[in-house]
Phi, psi and omega in degrees: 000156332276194194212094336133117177241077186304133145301149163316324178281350184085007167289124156314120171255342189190152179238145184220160198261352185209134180310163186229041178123186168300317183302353188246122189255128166299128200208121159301155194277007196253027201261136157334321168298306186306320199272303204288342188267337170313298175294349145307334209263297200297303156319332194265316161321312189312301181314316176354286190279317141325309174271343176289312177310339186242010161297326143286324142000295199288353199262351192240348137337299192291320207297320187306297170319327195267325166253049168255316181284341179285338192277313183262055154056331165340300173220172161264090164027301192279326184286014201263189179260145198323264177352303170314301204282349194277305194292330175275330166295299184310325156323298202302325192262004162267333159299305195310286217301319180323292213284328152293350143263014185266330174281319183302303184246082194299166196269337156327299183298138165302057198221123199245000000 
């Protein structure tokens, strides 16, 4: 390994542990190229990993946003689409259900 498959600008696109046709050139792995894409690669997972973690962030963003504006009068609940008032009611009633067993089963108790 590896074994390296280049874009038409000649940029590394992929590592391979066996060549995959004529297009795959064989690279020690300790080559400046190799390294840099790996750490391309290693980045880009991370970036990933970062926007899947704060997408729950943004869902409890919205939800907050969408009953800030109902409070102010802006829209109305029923004017958002059915799907929309269905996904929000359930969140809503999964938060609840949370937040009641959360009361229930105090951070003291022993319970596995």
């Amino acid at each position: 390994m590896p074994y390296v498959n280049r874009n038409s600008e000649g940029k590394i696109i992929k590592l391979l542990d066996a060549p995959s046709g004529s297009d795959s050139e064989w690279l020690e792995l300790g080559q400046v190229e190799v390294m840099e894409f790996l750490q391309k690669l290693n980045n880009k997972v991370e970036l990933k990993e970062s926007l899947l973690s704060s997408d729950g962030e943004m869902v409890r963003v919205v939800e907050d946003l969408v009953d800030m504006l109902m409070e102010k009068q802006v829209f109305v609940f029923t004017e958002l689409p059915e799907a929309v008032q269905d996904k929000l009611n359930k969140r809503k009633k999964l938060r609840h259900d949370v937040n009641a067993l959360s009361n229930l089963i105090g951070d003291d108790d022993n319970v596995l």
